[in-house]
C-alpha positions as CSV (number, residue, x, y, z in Angstrom):
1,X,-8.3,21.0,8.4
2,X,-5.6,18.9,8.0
3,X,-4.5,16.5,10.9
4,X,-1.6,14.3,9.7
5,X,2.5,15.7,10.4
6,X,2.9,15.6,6.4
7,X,-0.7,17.2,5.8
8,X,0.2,20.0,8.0
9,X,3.8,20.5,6.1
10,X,1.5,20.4,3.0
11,X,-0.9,23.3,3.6
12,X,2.2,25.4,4.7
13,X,3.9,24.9,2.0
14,X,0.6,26.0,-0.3
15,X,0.6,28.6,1.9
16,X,3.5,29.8,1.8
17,X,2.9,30.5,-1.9
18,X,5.7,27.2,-2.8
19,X,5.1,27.2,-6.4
20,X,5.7,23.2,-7.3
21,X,5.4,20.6,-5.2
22,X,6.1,17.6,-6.0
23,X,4.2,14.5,-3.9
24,X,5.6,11.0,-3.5
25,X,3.1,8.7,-2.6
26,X,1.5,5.3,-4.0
27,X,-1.7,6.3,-2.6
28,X,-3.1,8.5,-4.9
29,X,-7.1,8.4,-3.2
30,X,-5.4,9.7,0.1
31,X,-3.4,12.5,-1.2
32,X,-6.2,13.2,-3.4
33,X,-8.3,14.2,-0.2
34,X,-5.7,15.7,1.9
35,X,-5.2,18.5,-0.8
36,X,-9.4,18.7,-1.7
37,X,-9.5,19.2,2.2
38,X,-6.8,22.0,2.3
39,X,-8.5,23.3,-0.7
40,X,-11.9,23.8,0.9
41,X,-9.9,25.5,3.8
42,X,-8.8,27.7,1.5
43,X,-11.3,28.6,-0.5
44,X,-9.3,27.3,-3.4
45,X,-10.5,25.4,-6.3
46,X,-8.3,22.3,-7.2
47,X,-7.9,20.9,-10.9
48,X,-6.7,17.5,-11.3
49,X,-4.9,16.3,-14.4
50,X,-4.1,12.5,-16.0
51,X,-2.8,11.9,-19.6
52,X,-6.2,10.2,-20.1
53,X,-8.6,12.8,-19.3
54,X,-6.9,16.3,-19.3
55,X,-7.3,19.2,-16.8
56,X,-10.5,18.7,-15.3
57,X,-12.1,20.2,-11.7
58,X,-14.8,17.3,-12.0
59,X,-12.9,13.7,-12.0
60,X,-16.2,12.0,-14.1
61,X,-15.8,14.5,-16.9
62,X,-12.9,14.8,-19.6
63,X,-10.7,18.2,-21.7
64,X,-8.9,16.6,-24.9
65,X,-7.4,19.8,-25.0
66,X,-5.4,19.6,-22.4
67,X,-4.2,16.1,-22.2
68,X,-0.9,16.5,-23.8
69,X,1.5,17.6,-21.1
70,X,2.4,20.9,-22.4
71,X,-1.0,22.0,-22.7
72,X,-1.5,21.3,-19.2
73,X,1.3,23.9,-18.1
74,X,-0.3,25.9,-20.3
75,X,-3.7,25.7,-18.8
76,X,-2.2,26.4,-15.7
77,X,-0.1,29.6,-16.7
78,X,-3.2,31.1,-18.1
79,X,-5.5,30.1,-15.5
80,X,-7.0,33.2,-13.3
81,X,-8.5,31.0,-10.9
82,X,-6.7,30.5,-7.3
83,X,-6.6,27.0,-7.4
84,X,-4.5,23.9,-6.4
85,X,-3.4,21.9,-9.7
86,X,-2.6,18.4,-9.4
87,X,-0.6,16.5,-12.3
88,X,-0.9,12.9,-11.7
89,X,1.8,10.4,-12.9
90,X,3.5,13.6,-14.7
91,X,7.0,11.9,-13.8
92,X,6.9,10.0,-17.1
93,X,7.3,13.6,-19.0
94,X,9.2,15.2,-16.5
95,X,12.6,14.9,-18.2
96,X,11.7,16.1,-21.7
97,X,13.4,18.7,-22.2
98,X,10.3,21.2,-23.3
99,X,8.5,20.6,-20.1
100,X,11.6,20.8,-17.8
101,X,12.2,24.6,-19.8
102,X,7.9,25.0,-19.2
103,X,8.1,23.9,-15.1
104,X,11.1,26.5,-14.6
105,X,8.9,29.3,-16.5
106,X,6.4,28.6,-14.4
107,X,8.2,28.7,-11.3
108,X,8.7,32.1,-11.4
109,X,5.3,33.5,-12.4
110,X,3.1,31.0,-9.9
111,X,5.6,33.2,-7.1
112,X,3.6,36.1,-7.6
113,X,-0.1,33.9,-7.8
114,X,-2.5,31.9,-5.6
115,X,-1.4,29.2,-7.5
116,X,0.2,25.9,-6.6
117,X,1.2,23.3,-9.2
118,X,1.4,19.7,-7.7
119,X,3.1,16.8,-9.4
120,X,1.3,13.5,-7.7
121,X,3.8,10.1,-8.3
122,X,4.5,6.9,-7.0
123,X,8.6,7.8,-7.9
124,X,10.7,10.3,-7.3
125,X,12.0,11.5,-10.9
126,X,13.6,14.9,-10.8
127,X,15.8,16.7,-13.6
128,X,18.7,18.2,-12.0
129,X,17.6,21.6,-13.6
130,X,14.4,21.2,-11.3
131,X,16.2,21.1,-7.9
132,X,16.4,24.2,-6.9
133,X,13.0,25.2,-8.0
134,X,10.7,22.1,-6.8
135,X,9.8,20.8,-3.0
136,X,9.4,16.9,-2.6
137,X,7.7,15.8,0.1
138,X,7.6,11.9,0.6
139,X,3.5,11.4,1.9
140,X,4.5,8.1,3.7
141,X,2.3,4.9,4.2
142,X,-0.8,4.8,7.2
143,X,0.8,4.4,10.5
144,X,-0.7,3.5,13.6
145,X,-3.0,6.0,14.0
146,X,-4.6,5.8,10.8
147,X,-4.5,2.0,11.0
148,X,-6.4,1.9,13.9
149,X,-9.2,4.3,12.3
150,X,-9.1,1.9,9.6
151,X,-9.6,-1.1,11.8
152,X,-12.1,0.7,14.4
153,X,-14.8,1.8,11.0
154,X,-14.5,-1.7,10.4
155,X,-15.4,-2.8,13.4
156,X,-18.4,-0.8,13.8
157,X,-19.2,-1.7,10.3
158,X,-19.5,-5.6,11.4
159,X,-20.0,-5.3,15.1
160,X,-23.9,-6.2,14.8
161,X,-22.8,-9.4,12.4
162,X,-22.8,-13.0,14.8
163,X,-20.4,-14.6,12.4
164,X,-17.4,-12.6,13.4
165,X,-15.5,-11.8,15.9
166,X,-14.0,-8.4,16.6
167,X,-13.4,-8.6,20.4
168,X,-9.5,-8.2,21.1
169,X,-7.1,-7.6,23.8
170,X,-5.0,-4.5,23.7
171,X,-2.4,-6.7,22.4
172,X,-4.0,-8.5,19.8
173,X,-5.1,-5.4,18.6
174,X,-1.7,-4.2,19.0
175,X,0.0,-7.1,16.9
176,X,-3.2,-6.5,14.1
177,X,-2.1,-3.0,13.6
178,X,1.9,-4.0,13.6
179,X,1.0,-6.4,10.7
180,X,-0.5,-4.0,8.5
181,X,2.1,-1.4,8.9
182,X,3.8,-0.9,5.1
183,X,0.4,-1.5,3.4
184,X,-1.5,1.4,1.8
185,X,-4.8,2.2,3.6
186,X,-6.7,0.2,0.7
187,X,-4.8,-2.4,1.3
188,X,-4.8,-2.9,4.9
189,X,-8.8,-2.8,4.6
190,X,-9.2,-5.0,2.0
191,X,-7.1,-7.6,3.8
192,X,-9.0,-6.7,6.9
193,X,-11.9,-7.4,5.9
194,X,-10.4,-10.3,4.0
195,X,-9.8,-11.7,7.3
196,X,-13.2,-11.4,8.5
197,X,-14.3,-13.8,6.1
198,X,-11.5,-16.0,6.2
199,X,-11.0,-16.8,9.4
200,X,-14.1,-14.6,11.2
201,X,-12.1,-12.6,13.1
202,X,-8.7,-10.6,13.0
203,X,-6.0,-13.0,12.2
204,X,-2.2,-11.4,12.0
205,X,-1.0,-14.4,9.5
206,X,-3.8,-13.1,7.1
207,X,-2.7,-9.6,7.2
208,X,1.2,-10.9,6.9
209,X,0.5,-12.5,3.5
210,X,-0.7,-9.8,2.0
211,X,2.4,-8.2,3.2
212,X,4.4,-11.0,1.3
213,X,3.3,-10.0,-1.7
214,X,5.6,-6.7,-0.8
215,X,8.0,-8.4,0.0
216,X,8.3,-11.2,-2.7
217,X,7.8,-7.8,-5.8
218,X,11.2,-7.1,-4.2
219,X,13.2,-9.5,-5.9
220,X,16.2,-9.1,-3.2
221,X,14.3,-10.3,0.1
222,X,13.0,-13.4,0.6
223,X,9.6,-13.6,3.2
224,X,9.6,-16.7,5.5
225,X,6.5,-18.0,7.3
226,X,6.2,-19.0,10.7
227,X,7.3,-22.8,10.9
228,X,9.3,-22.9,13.8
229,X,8.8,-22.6,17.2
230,X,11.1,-21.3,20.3
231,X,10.5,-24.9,21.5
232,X,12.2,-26.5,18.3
233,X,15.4,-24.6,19.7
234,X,17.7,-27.2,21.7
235,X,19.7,-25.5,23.9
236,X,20.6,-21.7,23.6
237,X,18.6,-20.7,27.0
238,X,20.2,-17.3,27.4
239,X,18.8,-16.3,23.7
240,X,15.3,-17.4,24.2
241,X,15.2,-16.1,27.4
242,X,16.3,-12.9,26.3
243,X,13.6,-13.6,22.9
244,X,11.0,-14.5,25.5
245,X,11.5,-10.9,27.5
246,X,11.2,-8.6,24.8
247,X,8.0,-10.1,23.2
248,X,6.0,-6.9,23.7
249,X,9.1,-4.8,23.0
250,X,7.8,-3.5,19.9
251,X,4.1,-2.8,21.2
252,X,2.9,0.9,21.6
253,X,2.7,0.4,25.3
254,X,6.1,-0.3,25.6
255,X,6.7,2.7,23.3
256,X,4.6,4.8,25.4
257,X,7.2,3.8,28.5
258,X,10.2,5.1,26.8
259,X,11.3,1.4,26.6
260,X,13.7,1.4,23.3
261,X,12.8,-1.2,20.4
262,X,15.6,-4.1,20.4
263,X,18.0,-3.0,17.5
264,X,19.2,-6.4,16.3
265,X,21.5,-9.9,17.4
266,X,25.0,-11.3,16.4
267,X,24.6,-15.0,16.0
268,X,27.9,-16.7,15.5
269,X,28.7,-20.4,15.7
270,X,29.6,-23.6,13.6
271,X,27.4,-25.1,11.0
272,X,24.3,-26.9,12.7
273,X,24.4,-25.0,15.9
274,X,20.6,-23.3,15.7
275,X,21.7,-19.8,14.2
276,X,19.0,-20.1,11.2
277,X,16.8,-21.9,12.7
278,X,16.9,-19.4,15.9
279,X,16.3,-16.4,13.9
280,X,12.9,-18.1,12.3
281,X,12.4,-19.3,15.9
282,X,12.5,-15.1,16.4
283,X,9.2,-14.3,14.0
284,X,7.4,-16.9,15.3
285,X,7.8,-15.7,18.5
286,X,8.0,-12.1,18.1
287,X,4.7,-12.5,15.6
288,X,6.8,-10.2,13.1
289,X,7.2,-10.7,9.0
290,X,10.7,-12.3,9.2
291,X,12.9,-11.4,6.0
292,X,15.8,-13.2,4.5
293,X,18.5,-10.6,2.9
294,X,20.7,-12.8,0.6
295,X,23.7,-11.4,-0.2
296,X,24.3,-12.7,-3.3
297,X,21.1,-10.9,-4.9
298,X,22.2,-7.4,-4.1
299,X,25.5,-7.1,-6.1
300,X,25.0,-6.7,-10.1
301,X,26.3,-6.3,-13.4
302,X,25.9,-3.0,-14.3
303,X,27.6,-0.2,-12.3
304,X,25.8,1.3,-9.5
305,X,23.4,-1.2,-9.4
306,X,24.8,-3.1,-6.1
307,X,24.1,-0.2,-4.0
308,X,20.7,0.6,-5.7
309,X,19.6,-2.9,-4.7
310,X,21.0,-2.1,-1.1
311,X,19.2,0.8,-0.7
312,X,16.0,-0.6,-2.1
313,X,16.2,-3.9,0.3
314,X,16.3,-1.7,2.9
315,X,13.8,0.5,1.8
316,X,11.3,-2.7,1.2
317,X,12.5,-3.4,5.1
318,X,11.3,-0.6,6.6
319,X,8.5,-0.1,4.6
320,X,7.4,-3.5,6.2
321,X,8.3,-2.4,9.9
322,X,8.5,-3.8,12.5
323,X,9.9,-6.6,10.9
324,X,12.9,-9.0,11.4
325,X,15.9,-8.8,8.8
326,X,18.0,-12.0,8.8
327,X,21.3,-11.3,7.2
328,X,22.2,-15.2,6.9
329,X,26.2,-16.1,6.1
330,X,27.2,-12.2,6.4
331,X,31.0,-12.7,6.6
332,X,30.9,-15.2,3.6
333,X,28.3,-12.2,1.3
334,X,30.5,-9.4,2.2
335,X,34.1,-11.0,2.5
336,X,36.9,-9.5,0.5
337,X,36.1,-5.9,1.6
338,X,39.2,-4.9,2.3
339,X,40.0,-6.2,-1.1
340,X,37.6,-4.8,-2.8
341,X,39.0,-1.3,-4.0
342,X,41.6,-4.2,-6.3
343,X,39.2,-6.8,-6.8
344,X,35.3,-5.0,-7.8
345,X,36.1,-1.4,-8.3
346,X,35.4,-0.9,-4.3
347,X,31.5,-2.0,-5.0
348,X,31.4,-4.3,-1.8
349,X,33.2,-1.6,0.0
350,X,30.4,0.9,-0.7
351,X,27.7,-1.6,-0.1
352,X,29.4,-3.4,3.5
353,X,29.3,0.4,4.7
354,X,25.9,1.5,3.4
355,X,24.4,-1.5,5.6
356,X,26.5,-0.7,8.6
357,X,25.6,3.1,8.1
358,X,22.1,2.1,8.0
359,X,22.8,0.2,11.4
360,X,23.7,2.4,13.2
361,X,21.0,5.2,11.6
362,X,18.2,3.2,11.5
363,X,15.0,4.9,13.3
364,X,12.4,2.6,12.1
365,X,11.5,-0.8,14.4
366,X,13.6,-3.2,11.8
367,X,15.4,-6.0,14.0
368,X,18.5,-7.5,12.9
């Protein structure tokens, strides 16, 4: 049966008799066996489709017939079976105007059927004729949990082999599972295992270059390794102090406690006084992926796109929690707000009070 908060909403919406649903996920293998498992549980059949091979039940075989994307609908209109139908990457016809008329005809007769039509994407693209008529559900990345299955099949996989190491404290193991946070579950055990045979044993800075590769597709954050130490700090004693004390603040013990995540720092000083070199001094010690927003890369040319690019640096942000956001030179990337409704249309405006909102909002463990 399914286990997971989102695999749970899943079956009760197919259930429920919810006649499209449409999945948002880049992992296509674990979605895949979420919905085989809810269709064994109920005694469904479950048809998966791709432009490539058509409407097929068995993934190594292939139906020309029903590869174009109306002809899929189709299939699935005149299809007695009770069955789960999966279209895969079906967000690239989506907006044609034949299938968005198809999907809304469908909608009402799959109401009265056993029948659930699921469109499986790694983007949300939705006509605005569809939404009223189809569920999204965001199937999110691994978290700790799954992680830490991840990490424990591994271990027993290599446990017998004298070249590596998998012994850990709770803490290490801890800071392992932290650093693959905001990579799929094929990519935290390839770079797992990648690891292993690196560095014979499970090494965090490993597992944070693969998430720099994240980052860096981005094109709005920048990913800083650890360099600095606290100790390259002169001065500042309260800050590191404080620094020094919340060094397990974002481990799942401290979690477990009730003991809030820190939410984020206001450096201000003159040039020269430490403030960058304190907030790299931060991942070092904090053993987090340390981001650099610039300012400058988020505002565009073309209208709209300076709050898209918001959005999506704080989307690639979380997706990479816990993980510290340095915001360097803020007053100087977001002066002439209270100009801005003269000056830019009221585009810095909109994206100085998307960040703030964001602020204060934010649930996931992103440190500014």
């Amino acid at each position: 049966m399914a286990s997971s908060a989102v695999d749970i909403e899943l079956e009760t919406l197919i259930r429920a008799r919810y006649p499209i649903i449409y999945i948002v996920s880049w992992e296509e293998k674990r979605v895949e066996d979420a919905l085989r498992q809810i269709a064994q549980a109920r005694g469904k059949k479950i048809y998966f489709w791709t432009i490539t091979q058509g409407m097929v039940l068995n993934p190594n075989s292939r139906d020309n017939a029903t590869r174009d994307p109306i002809a899929a609908l189709d299939f699935v209109m005149d299809s007695r079976d009770q069955a789960l139908f999966v279209l895969k990457d079906y967000h690239a016809f989506i907006n044609d105007v034949t299938v968005t008329r198809r999907l809304r005809d469908l909608t009402l007769a799959l109401k009265t059927s056993y029948k659930t039509l699921l469109v499986l994407a790694p983007i949300l693209k939705l006509p605005s004729e569809l939404e009223k008529e189809v569920t999204v559900i965001d199937y999110g990345l691994p978290d700790v949990e799954d992680l830490d299955q991840i990490l424990e099949s591994i271990v027993q996989a290599v446990k017998d082999n004298p070249h590596v190491t998998t012994e850990m404290t709770e803490i290490e193991r801890d800071q392992v599972l932290k650093a693959a946070l905001g990579l799929t579950a094929n990519e935290a055990e390839n770079v797992m295992a990648k690891s292993l045979v690196e560095k014979q044993k499970f090494d965090v800075d490993v597992i944070l270059s693969e998430k720099e590769q994240i980052i860096r597709k981005s094109g709005i954050l920048e990913y800083y390794p650890f360099s600095e130490k606290i100790g390259d700090v002169g001065g500042l004693n309260l800050l590191k102090d404080w620094m020094e004390k919340r060094t397990v603040a974002f481990t799942e013990k401290a979690r477990d406690f009730g003991l809030p995540a820190p939410r984020g720092v206001l450096l201000l000083g003159v040039q020269g006084c430490g403030k960058s070199l304190s907030a790299k001094a931060i991942g070092s010690l904090w053993r987090l992926p340390l981001l650099r927003l610039d300012v400058g890369r988020i505002f565009g040319g073309i209208v709209g796109q300076s709050e898209e690019n918001m959005r999506k640096a704080i989307r690639v942000a979380e997706s990479v929690s816990p993980a510290i956001l340095w915001v360097d030179e803020l007053e100087k990337g977001f002066s002439g707000t209270q100009s801005s409704g003269q000056s830019d249309g009221g585009t810095t405006s909109r994206v100085f009070g998307t960040f703030l909102s964001w602020m204060q909002d934010k649930k996931a463990a992103t440190f500014v």
